[in-house]
C-alpha positions as CSV (number, residue, x, y, z in Angstrom):
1,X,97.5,100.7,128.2
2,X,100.8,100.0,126.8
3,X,103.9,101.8,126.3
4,X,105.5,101.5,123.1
5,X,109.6,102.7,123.3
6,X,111.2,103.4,120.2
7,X,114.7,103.1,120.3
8,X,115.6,102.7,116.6
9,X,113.0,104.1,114.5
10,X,111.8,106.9,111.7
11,X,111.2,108.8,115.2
12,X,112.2,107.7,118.9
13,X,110.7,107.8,122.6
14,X,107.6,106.8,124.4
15,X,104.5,106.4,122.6
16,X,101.1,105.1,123.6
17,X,98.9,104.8,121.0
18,X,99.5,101.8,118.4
19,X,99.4,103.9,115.0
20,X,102.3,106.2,116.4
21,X,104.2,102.9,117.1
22,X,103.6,101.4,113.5
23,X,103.7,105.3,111.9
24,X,107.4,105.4,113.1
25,X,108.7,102.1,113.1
26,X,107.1,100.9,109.6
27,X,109.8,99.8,106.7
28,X,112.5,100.9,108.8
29,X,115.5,98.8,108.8
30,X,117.1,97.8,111.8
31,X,113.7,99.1,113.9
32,X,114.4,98.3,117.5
33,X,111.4,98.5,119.5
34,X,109.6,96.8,123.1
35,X,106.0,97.6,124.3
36,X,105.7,97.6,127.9
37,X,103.0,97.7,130.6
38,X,104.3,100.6,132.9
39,X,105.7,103.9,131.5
40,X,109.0,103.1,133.9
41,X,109.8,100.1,132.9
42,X,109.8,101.8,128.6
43,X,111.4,104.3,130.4
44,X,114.1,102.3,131.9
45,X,115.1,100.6,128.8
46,X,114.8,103.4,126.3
47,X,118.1,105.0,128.9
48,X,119.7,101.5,128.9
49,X,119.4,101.7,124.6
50,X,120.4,105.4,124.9
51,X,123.8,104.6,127.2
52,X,124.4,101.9,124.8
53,X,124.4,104.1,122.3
54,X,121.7,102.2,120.7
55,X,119.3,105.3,119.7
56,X,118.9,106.8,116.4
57,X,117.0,107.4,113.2
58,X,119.4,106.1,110.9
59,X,118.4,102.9,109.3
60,X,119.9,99.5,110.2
61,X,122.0,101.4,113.1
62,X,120.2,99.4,115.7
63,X,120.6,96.4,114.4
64,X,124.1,97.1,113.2
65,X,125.8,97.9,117.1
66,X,123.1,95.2,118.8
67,X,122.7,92.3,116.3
68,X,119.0,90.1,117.2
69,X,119.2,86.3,115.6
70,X,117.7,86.5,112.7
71,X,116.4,83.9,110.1
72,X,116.8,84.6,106.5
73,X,114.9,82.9,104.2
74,X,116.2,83.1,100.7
75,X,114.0,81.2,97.9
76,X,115.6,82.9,94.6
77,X,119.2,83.8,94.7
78,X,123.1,82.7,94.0
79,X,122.1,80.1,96.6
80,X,118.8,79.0,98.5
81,X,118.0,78.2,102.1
82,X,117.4,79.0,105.2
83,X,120.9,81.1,107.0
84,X,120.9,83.8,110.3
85,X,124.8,85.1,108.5
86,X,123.7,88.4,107.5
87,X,126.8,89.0,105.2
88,X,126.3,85.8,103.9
89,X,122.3,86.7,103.2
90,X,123.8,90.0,101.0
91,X,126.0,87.7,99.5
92,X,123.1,85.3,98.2
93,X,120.7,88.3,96.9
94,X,122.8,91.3,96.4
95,X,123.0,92.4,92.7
96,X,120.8,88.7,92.0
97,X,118.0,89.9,89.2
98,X,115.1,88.8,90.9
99,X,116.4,87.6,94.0
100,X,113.8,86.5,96.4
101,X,114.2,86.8,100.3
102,X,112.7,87.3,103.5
103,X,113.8,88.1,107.3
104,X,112.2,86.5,110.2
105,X,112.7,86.1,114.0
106,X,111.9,82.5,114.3
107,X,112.9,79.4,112.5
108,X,110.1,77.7,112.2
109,X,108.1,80.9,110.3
110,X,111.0,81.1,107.8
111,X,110.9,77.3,107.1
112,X,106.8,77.8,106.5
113,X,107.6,81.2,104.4
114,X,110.3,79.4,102.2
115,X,107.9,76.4,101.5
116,X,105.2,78.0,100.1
117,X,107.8,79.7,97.9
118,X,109.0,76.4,96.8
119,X,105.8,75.3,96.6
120,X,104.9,78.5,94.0
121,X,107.9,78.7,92.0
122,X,108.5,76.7,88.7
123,X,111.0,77.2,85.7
124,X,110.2,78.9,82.6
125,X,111.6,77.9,79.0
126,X,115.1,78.9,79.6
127,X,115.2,77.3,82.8
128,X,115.1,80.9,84.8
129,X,113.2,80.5,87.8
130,X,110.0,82.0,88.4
131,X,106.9,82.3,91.0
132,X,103.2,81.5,90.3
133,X,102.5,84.2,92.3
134,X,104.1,86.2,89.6
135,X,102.1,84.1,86.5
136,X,98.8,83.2,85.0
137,X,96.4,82.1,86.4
138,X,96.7,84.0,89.4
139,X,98.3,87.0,88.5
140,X,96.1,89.5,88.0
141,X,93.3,88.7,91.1
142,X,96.4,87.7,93.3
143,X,98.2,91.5,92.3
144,X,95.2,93.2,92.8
145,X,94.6,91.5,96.6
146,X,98.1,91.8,97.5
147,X,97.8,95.8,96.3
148,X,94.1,96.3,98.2
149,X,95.9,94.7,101.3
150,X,98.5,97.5,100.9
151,X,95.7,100.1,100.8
152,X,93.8,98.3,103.8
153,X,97.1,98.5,105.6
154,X,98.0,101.7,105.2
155,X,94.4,103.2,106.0
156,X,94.1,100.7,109.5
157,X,97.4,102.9,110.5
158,X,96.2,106.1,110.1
159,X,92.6,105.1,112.5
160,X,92.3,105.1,116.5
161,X,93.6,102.5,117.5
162,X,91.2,102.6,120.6
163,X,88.4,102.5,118.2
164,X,89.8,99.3,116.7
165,X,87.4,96.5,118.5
166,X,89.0,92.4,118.6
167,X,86.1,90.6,119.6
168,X,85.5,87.0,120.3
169,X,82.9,84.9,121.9
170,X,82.2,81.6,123.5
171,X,79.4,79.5,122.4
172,X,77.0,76.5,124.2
173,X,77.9,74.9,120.5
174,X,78.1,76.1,116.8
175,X,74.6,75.2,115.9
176,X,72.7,78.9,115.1
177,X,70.5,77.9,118.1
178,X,73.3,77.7,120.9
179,X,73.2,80.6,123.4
180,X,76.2,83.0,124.3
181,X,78.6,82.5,127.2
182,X,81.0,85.2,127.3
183,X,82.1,88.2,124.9
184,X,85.4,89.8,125.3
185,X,86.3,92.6,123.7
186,X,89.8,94.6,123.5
187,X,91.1,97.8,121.9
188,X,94.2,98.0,119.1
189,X,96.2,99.3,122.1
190,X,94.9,95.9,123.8
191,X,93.3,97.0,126.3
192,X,90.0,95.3,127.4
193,X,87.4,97.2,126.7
194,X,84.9,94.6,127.5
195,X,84.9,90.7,129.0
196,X,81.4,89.6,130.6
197,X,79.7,86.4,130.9
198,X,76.4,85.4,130.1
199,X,73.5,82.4,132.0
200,X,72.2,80.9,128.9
201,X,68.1,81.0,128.8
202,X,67.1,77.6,127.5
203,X,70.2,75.5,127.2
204,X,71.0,74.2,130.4
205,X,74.7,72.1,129.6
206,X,76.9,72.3,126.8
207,X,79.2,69.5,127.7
208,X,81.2,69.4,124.1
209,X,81.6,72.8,124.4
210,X,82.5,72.6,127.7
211,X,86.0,70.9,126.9
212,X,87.3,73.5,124.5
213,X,86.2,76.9,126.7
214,X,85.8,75.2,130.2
215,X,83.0,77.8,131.1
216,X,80.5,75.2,133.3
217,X,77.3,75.6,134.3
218,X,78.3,76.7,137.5
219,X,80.4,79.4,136.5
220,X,76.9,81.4,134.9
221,X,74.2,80.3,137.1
222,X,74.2,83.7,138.7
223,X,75.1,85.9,136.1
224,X,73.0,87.8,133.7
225,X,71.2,87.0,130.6
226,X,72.7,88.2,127.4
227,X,69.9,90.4,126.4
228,X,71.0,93.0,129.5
229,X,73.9,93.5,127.1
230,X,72.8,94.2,123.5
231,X,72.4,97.3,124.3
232,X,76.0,98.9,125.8
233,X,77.4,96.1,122.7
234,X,75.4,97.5,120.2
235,X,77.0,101.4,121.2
236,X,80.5,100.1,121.5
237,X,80.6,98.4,118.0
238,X,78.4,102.1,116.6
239,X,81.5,103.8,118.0
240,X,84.2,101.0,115.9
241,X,86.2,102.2,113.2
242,X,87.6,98.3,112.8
243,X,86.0,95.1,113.9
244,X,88.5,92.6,113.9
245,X,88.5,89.3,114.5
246,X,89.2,85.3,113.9
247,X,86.6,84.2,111.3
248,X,85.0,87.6,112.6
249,X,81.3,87.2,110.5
250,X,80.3,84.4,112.3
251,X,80.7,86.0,115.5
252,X,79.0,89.2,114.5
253,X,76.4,86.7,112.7
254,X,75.7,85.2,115.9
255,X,75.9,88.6,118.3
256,X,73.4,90.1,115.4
257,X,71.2,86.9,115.5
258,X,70.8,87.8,119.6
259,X,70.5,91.8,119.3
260,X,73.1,93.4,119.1
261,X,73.4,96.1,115.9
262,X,76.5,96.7,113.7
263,X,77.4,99.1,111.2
264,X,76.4,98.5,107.5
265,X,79.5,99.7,106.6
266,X,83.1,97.5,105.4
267,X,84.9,98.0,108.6
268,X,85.2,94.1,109.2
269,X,88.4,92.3,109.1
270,X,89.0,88.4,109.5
271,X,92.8,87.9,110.3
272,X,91.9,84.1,109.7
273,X,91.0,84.6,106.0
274,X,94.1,87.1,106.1
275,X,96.0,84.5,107.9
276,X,94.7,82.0,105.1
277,X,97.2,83.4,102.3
278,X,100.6,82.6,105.1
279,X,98.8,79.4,106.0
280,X,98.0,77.3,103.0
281,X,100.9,75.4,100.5
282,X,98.5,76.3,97.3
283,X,96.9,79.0,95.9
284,X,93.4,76.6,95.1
285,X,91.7,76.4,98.0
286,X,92.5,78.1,100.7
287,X,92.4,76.7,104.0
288,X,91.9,78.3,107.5
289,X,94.1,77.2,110.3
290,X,93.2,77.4,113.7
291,X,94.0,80.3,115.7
292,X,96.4,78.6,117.6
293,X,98.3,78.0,114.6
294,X,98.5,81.5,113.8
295,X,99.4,82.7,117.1
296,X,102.2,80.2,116.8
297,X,103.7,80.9,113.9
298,X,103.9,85.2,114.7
299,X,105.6,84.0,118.4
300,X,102.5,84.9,120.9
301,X,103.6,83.3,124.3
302,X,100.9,82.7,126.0
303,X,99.0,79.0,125.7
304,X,96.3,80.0,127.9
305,X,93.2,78.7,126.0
306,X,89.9,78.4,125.2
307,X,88.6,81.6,127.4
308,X,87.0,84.4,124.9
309,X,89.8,86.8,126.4
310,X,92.0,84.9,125.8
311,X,91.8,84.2,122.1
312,X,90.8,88.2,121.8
313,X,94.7,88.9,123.6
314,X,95.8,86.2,121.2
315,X,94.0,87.3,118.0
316,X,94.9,91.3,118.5
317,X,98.6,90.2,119.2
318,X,98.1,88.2,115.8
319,X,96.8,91.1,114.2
320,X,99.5,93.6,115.2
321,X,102.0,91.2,113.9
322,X,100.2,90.7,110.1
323,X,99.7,93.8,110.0
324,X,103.1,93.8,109.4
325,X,103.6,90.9,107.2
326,X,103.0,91.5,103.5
327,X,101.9,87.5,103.1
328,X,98.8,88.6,105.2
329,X,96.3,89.9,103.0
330,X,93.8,92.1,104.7
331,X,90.8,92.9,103.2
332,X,87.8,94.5,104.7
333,X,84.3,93.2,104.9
334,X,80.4,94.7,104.9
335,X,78.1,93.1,107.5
């Protein structure tokens, strides 16, 4: 369970479900926030905000009396580029027709934000400057994703967010054939909810694979086959309100292709095609980037990798973040 405290927000305290914590701290500016693992520890630093006289429900307050680096990227305005000033940020867009500008909290995803921009935008007749994302082709399917991914979001905040599944699972290989290893599965509050392994039936080594997840031979001999679990898999994902995951069909494709049911229903969502939309310079195609590439750029810590859990942590921390991030287009899927 975490422990989400709320300082600086549209309300403020201790909350521990993940809706409440996006609920109160959505498109407010100057949101100051932590999640925690222990109630005392929230506790302790919601009183060190509150004798700081850091709480409140005013926007920007937080950010005004306890400043955090930030990166502002500015691709339209009196002046373009990358600058952490915020009076000099106002200065650029303020009163600009048009202006075009983002915030960020590293470097390196403001430098990747204003890229694509510069990469989209071209000059009309006069010389004004413009976005493609704003002209033809693209504007009218790109509007109409960019306004379902507003829908999408606002209806994945209003579910339970322990009925919101991340799953991932490791492989012998990628061929349709090759047998399941392991299946991890955490909750929107990321909790894990499930992380098992699996003794694969008729492949007996999977050396390739072996270098990417580092699950052995070994490490399986003695556990169970994956058909003891189709059936406690199978009630979990009935009981889903969201599957989520990183190129989350195939996975299902491949759980399905062993067993295990799934609902008929859109409640699928593949962060890597939303991720897709951040990732790639132009429009035509698209391009997936690795996980690792995504967990990057929204600041995940940990480099622990290959391990299904692992990349579940990684891809519901990912998740949370673009959840967040209007460049993430989020869609949901039928299976």
């Amino acid at each position: 369970m975490k422990f989400y405290a709320i300082s600086a927000g549209h309300k403020t305290g201790i909350f521990t479900k993940q809706q409440e914590y996006t609920q109160y701290t959505a498109h407010f500016s100057g949101v100051c926030a932590k999640a925690f693992a222990t109630k005392e520890a929230a506790a302790a630093w919601l009183d060190s905000q509150k004798q700081a006289g850091l709480v409140s429900t005013t926007p920007a307050a937080c950010s005004a009396r306890h400043p955090a680096k930030r990166y502002y990227a500015v691709s339209r305005g009196r002046k373009t580029g990358i600058i952490t000033d915020t009076a000099q940020y106002y200065s650029y867009t303020q009163g600009y027709k048009g202006a075009r500008a983002k915030s960020f909290s590293n470097y390196r995803a403001a430098k990747a934000w204003l890229q694509r921009e510069q990469i989209y935008q071209t000059h009309d007749a006069d010389g004004a400057v413009s976005s493609l994302l704003h002209t033809p082709p693209y504007s009218a399917a790109l509007q109409r994703r960019i306004q379902l991914s507003r829908e999408v979001k606002a209806y994945i905040r209003t579910l339970d967010a322990q009925r919101i599944l991340v799953v991932d699972i490791e492989l012998t290989g990628l061929l349709p054939t090759d047998e399941i290893l392991q299946v991890s599965i955490v909750n929107g509050l990321g909790q894990v909810v499930y992380n098992h392994y699996f003794c694969p039936q008729k492949i007996t080594s999977w050396d390739r694979a072996m270098e990417i997840h580092h699950i052995t031979p070994a490490m399986v001999a003695d556990k169970p086959s994956f058909q003891t679990a189709v059936p406690a898999l199978t009630q979990l994902f009935a009981n889903a309100q969201l599957i989520v995951g990183y190129s989350t069909m195939q996975d299902i494709s491949h759980l399905h292709a062993y067993g295990v049911q799934f609902p008929h229903t859109p409640i699928y969502l593949d962060i890597g095609e939303a991720y897709s939309f951040v990732h790639t310079d132009i429009l035509h195609p698209r391009t997936y980037a690795k996980l690792k590439t995504c967990a990057a750029h929204y600041g995940y810590p940990d480099a622990n990798w290959h391990n299904s859990l692992a990349d579940t942590k990684a891809t519901q921390y990912c998740f949370d973040a673009m959840l967040e991030d209007d460049d993430a287009l989020f869609r949901l899927m039928s299976f």
